[in-house]
Z-matrix of the N, CA and C atoms (Angstrom, degrees):
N
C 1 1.451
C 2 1.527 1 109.39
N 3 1.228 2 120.90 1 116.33
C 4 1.740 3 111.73 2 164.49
C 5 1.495 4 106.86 3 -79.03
N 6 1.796 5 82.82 4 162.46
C 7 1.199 6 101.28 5 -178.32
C 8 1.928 7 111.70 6 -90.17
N 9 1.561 8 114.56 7 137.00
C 10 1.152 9 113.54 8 169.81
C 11 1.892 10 117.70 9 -89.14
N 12 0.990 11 92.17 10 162.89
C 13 1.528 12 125.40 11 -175.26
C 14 1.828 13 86.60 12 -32.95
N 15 1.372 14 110.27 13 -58.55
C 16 1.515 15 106.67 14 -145.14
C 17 1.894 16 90.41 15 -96.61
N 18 1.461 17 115.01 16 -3.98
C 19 1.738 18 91.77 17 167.52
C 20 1.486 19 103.69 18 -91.85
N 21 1.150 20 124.90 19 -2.72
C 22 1.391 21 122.64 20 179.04
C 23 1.013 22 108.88 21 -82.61
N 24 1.489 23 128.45 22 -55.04
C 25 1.687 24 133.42 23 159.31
C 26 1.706 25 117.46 24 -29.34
N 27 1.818 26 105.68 25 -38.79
C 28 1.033 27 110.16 26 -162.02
C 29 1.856 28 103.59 27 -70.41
N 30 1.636 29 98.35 28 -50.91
C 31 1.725 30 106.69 29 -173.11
C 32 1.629 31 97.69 30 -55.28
N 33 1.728 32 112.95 31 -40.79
C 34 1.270 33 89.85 32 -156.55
C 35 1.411 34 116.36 33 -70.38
N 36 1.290 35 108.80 34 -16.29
C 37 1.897 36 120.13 35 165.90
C 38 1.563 37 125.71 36 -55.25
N 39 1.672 38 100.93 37 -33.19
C 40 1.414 39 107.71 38 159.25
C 41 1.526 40 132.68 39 -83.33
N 42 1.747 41 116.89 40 -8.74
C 43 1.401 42 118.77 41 171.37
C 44 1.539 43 100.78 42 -82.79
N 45 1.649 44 109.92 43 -37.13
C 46 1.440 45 82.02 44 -178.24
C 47 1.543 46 145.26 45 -100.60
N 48 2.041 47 89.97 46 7.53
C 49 1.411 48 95.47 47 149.98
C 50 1.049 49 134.58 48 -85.44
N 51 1.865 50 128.53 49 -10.92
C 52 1.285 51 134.28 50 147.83
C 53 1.912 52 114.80 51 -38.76
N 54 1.387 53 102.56 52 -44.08
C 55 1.726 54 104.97 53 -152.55
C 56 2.083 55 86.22 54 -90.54
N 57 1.249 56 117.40 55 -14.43
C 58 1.969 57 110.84 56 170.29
C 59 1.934 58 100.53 57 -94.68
N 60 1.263 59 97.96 58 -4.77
C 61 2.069 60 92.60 59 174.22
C 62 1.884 61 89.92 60 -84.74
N 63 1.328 62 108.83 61 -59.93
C 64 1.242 63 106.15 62 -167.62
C 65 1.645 64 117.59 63 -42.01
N 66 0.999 65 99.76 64 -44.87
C 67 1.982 66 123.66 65 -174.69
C 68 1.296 67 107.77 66 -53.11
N 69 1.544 68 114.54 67 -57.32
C 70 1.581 69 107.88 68 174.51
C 71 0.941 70 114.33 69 -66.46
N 72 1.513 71 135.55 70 -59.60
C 73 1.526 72 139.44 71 160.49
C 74 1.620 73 106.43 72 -0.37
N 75 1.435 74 110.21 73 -85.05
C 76 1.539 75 119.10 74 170.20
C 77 1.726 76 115.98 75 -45.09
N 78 1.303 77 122.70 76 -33.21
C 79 1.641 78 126.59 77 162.31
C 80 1.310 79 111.94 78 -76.80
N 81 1.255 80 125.08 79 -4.44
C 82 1.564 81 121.60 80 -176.50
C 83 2.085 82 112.21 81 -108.63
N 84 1.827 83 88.69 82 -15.52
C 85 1.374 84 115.75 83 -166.39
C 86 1.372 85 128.43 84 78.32
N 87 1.670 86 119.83 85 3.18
C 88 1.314 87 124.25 86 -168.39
C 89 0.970 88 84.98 87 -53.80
N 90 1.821 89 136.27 88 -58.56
C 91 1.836 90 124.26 89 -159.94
C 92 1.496 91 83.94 90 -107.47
N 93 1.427 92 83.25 91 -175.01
C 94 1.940 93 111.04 92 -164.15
C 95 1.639 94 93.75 93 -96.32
N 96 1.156 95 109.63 94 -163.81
C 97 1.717 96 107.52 95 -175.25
C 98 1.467 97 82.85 96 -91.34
N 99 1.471 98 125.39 97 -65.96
C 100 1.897 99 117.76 98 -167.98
C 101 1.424 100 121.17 99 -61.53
N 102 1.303 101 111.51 100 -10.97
C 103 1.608 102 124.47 101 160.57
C 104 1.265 103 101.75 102 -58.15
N 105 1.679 104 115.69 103 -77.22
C 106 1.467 105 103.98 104 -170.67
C 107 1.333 106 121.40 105 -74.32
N 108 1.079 107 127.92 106 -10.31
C 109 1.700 108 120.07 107 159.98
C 110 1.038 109 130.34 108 -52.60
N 111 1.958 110 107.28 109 -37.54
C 112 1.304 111 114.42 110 -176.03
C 113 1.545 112 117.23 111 -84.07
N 114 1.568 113 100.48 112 -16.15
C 115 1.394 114 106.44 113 -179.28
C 116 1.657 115 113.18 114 -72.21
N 117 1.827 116 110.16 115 -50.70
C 118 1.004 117 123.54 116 -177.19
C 119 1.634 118 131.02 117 -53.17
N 120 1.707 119 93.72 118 -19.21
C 121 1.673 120 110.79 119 -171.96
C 122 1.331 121 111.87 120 -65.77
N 123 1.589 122 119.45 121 -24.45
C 124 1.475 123 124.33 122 -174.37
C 125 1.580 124 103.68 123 -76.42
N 126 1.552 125 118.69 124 -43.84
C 127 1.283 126 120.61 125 173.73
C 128 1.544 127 112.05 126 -56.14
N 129 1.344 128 125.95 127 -47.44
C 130 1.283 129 124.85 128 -171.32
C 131 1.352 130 117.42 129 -65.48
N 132 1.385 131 104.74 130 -46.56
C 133 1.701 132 96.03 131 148.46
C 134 1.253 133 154.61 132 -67.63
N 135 1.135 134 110.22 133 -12.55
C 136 1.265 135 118.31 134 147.29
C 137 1.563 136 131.28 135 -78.81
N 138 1.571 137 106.19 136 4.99
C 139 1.485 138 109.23 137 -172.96
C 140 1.760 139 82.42 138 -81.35
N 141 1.481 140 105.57 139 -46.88
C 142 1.658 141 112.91 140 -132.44
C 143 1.816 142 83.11 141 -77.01
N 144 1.623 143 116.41 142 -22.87
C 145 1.385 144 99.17 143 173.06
C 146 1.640 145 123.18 144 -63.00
N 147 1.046 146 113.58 145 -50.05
C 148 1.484 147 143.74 146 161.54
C 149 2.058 148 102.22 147 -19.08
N 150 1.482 149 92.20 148 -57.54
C 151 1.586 150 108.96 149 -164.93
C 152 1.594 151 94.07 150 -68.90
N 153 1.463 152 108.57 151 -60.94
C 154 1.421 153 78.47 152 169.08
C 155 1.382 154 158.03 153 -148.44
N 156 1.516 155 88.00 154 70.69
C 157 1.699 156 108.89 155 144.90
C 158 1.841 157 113.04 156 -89.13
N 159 1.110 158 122.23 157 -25.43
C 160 1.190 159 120.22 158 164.84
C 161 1.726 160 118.98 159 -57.73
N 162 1.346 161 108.37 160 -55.88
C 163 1.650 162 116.30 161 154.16
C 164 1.228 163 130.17 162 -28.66
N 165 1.622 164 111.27 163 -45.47
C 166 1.587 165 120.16 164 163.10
C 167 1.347 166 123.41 165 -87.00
N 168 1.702 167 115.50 166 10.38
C 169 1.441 168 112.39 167 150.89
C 170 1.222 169 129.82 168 -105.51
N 171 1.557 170 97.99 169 0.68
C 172 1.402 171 102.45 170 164.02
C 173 2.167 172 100.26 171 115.59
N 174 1.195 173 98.71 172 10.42
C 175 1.281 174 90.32 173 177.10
C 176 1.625 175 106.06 174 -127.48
N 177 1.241 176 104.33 175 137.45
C 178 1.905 177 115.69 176 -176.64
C 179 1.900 178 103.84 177 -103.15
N 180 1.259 179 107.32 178 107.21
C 181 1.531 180 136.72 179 163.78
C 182 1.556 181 107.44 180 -34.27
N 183 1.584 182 122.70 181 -56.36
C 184 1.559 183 122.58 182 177.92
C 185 1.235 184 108.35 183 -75.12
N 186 1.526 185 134.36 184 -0.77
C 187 1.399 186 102.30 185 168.10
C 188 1.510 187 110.56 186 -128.85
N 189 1.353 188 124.80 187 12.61
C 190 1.528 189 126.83 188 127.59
C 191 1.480 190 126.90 189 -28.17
N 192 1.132 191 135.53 190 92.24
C 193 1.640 192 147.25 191 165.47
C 194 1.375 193 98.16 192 -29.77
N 195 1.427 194 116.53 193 -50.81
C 196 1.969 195 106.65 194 -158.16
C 197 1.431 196 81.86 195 -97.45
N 198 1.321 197 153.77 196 46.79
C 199 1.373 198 117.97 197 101.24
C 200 1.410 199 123.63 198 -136.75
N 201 1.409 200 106.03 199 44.27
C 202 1.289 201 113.22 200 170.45
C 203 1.853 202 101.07 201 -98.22
């Protein structure tokens, strides 16, 4: 099954509310600063996967407003 335009939009909406849960966490102190870096790194890669297969459908991630 490929993936469409809008489930890719969809995950990438969930990495990067995973990687703003992690952030407060670390602002709240539940994790340490290298806790949440290390946690967050799996999300970030999966953003930049996200970006681009989205790129090869024809849509560019940096010039989207809702996630810049």
């Amino acid at each position: 099954m490929e993936e469409t335009v809008e489930d890719l939009e969809e995950e990438l909406q969930k990495a990067l509310a995973q990687i703003d849960t992690i952030a407060a966490k670390v602002q709240r102190k539940e994790l340490d600063t290298f806790e949440g870096f290390m946690e967050s790194e799996k999300y970030k890669n999966r953003v930049v996967e996200i970006g681009y297969k989205l790129k090869e459908l024809g849509v560019d991630i940096t010039t989207i407003s809702d996630y810049n």
